[in-house]
N, C-alpha and C positions, 0 to 999 in steps of 0.2 A: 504494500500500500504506500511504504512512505517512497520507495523506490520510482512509484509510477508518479508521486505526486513532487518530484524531485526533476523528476526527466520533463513532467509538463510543463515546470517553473522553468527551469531552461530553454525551451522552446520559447514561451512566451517572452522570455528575457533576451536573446537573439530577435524577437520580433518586435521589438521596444526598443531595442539597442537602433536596429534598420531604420524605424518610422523617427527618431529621435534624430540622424542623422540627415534623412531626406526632408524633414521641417526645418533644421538650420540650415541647408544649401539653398533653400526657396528663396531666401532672400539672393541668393547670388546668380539663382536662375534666373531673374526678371532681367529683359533687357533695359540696359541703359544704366547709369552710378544711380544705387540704391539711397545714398546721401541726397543725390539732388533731387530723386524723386520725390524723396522724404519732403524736402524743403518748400519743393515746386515753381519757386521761382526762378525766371529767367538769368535773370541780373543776379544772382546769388553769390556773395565775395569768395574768393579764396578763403579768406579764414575761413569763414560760417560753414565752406564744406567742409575742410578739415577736422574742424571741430563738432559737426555731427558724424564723421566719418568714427573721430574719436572717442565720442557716447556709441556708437554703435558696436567699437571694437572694430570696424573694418581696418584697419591702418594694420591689423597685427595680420601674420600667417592663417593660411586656410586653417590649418591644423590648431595652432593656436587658439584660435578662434571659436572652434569646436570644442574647445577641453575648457576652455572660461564658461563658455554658455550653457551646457551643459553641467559641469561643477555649479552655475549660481542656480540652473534650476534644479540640482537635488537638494539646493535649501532651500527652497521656495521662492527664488528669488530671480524673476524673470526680467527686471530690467523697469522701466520707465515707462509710461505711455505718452506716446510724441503728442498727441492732440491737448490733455491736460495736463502731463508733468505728472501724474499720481502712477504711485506701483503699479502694475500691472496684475497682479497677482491681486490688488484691492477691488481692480476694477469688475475682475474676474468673480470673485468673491460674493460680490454682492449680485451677481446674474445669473450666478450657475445654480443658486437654487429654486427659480423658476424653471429653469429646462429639465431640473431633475424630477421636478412635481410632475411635470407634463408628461414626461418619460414613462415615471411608475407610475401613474394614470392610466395611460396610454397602453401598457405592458398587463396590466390586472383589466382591464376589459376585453383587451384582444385575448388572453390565455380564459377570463370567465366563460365569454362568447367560442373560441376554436373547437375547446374539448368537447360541449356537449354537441356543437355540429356537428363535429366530426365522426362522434357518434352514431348521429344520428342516418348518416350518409351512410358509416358501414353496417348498419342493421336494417337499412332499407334500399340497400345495396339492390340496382338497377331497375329501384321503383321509380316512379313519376314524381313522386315528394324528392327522389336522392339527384334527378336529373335537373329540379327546378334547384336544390341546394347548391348543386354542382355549377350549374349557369350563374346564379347569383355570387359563388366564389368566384366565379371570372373575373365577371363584370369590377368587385368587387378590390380584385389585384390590381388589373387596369385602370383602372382611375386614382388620379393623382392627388394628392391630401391638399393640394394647394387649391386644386378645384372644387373638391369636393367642399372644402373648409368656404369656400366664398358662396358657395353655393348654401351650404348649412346657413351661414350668413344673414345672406339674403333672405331666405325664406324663416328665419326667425325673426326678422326685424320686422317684417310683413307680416306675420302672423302676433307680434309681441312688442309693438313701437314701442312701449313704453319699460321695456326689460333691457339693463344695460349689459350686451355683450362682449362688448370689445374690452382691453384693458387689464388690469392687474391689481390686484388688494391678497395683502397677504395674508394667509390661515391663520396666522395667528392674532391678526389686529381683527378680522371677520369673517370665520369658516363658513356663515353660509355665503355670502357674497365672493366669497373668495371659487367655492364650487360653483355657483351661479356662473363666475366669467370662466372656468372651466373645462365647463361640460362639451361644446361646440368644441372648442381645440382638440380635445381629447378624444371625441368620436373623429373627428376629421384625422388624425393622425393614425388611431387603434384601426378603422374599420378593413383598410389594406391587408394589413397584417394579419386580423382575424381572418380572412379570405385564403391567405397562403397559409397560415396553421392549423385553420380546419384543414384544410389539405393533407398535409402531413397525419394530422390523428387518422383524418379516414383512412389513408395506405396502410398505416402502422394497423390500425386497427384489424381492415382487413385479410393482413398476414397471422395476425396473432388468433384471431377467430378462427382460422384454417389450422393450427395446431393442435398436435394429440392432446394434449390435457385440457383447453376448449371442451375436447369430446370426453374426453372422460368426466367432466365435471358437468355436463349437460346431463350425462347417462347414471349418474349418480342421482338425478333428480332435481337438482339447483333451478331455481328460479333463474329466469332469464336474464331480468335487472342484476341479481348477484353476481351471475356470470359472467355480463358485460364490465359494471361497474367494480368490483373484487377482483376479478382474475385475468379477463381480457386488458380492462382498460391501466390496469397495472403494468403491465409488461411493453401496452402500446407506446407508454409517455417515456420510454427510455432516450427513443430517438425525439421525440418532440421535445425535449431537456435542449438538445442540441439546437437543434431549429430555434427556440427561445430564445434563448443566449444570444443568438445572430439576432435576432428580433430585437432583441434591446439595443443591438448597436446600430440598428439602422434607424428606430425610434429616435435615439439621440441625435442624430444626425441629421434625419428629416423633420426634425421639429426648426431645425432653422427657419423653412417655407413658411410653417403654420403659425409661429412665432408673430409674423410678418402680418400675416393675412389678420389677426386678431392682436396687434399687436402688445403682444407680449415684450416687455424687459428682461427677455433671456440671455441666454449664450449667445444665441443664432442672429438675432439683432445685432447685438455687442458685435459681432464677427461682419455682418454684411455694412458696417458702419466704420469698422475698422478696416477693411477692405477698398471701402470708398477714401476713406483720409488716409492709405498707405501706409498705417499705423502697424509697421513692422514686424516689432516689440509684442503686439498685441496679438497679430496676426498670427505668430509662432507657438503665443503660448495657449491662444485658443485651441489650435490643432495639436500640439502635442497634449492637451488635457481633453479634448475629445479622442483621440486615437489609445491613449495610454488608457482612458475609461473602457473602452473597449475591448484592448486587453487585457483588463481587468476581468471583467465581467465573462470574458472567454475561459479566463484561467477557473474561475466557481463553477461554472459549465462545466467544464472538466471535471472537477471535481466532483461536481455531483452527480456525475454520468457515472463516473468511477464506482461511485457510494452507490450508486441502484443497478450498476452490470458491473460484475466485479469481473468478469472475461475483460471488460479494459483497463484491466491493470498490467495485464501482458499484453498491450498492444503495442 
């Protein structure tokens, strides 16, 4: 056990090592001096580049370079943000726990909603109810949370003028107003998701239902619901663990859009705003704290893939 959960940490630590290196070269991938971008102006003196060359650390070695930025962010400390002079890691701070709400919101609807679908698809396996579930997962994968979210929008502001959906009030100063602005985000974001993990449950399902102790535990007598919900749907969610996992880092990721569309004070904003002002500094540390979340959340996957099939511990 602690062997396989030794070799996983490794992996994921070569894989953090990679994405850690290809966020500090982004600044040296853009064409054109990353200082005068910074600045924007024409007229910009020698000094002034200089001296943001040398807040930025450019003046020093590729390599050098790499081993500063990296060393300040294993203390937390990612440097400056060029638009207001405030830490970066402050800025950070105070927006990433809107994107995390949205997130686990977003991840406990789609995992409530998948399972019993999916269910529902392998027990009514190529009935009329499982071809209309199966169309509406299409439809459901296909369509883009940014549309879907303007569209939710829309038709709640028209059905609800006087219910405020846009905006952000935090749980703790007003938990119902706070779920009130919410709700819309969260379906907009979840309902994709739920479309491609009901998926998953039904395959998983479907295979596990075909095996011998399925039938021995049918032939034993067991109630139906027992047998799906006890012993099938136990052995199905091995691989949907998997799929989840992945779930949550694309949730994280695509909340940028829906962030937007209902504007939220999240990560996703902070990054399409820092994107716009060229804000470097900021730009770096957004994407190595979304990508590092991700392998985060990859590495407990593992793990708890591990913990419910123990065959992948020798994997």
């Amino acid at each position: 056990m602690l062997r396989a959960i030794l070799a996983r940490a490794a992996e994921l630590g070569v894989v953090a090592l990679g994405v850690s290196i290809l966020t500090f070269l982004m600044i040296h991938l853009v064409p054109g001096d990353a200082a005068q971008l910074i600045l924007g102006a024409e007229d910009v003196s020698p000094e002034m580049l200089a001296e943001t060359r040398r807040q930025l650390g450019l003046d020093q070695p590729l390599v050098v370079q790499y081993a500063l930025w990296i060393g300040r962010a294993l203390r937390g400390d990612f440097g400056v943000s060029v638009s207001t002079g405030q830490p970066v890691i402050g800025e950070i701070a105070g927006r990433v726990g809107v994107t995390a709400e949205l997130t686990v919101l977003a991840l406990a609807v789609a995992i409530l909603l998948a399972v019993p679908a999916g269910c529902l698809m392998a027990t009514l396996r190529s009935s009329v109810s499982d071809y209309v579930v199966r169309v509406l997962s299409i439809i459901g994968i296909t369509i883009p949370s940014f549309w879907l979210g303007t569209l939710l929008l829309y038709g709640a502001s028209a059905a609800m003028p006087g219910m405020r959906l846009v905006g952000y009030v935090a749980f703790a100063e007003a938990p119902l107003a706070n779920l009130q602005r919410m709700i819309l985000p969260t379906i907009a974001l979840a309902l994709p998701v739920v479309a491609s993990l009901a998926r998953v449950v039904r395959a998983a399902m479907l295979e596990t239902l075909g095996q011998e102790f399925i039938r021995v535990a049918r032939a034993k007598g067991l109630g139906e619901p027992r047998v799906i919900f006890r012993h099938a749907l136990r052995n199905a969610l091995i691989p949907f663990i998997t799929s989840a996992g992945i779930a949550a880092g694309y949730l994280f990721g695509g909340s940028v859009v829906v962030e937007q569309v209902f504007a939220l004070p999240g990560l996703g904003r902070l990054m399409v705003g820092a994107i716009a002002e060229r804000n470097y500094p900021l730009i770096q540390a957004s994407i190595l704290l979304a990508t590092f979340t991700f392998v985060a959340v990859n590495f407990v996957v593992d793990l708890l893939y591990i913990a419910a099939d123990p065959r992948a511990r020798d994997a």
